[in-house]
C-alpha positions in Angstrom: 86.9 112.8 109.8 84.5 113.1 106.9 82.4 116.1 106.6 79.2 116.9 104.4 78.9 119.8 102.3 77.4 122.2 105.0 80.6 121.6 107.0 78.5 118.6 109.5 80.4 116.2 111.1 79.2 112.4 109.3 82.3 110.5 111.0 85.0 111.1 113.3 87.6 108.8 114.5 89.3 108.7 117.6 93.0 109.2 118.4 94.1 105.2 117.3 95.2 104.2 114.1 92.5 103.2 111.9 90.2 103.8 108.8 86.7 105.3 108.5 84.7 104.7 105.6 81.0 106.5 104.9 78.7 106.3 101.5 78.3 110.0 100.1 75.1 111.6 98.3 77.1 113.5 95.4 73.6 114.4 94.3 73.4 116.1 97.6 76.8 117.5 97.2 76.2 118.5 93.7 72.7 120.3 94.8 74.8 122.5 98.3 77.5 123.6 95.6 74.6 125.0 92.6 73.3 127.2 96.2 77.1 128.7 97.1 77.9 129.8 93.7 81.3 131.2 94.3 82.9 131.3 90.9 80.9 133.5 90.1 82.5 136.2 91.9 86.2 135.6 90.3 87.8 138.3 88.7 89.4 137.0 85.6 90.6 140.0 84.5 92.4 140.6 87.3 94.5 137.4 86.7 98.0 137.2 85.6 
């Protein structure tokens, strides 16, 4: 199964043995991750 940024199902395979293979926008990928900026939240000084 590959699955695009926003969690959408690009390819799925079926129950066989096999291979998928599908091209991927990392400038797309790149944008979706600037819009969920989650390390932002950490905590560093709560770290070890």
């Amino acid at each position: 199964m590959i699955v695009d940024p926003l969690g959408n199902i690009l390819l799925e395979l079926d129950d066989s043995e096999g291979f998928g293979r599908k091209e991927i926008n990392m400038q797309e990928v790149s944008d979706v991750r600037k819009g969920f900026p989650v390390f932002e939240d950490r905590r560093t000084n709560l770290y070890y």
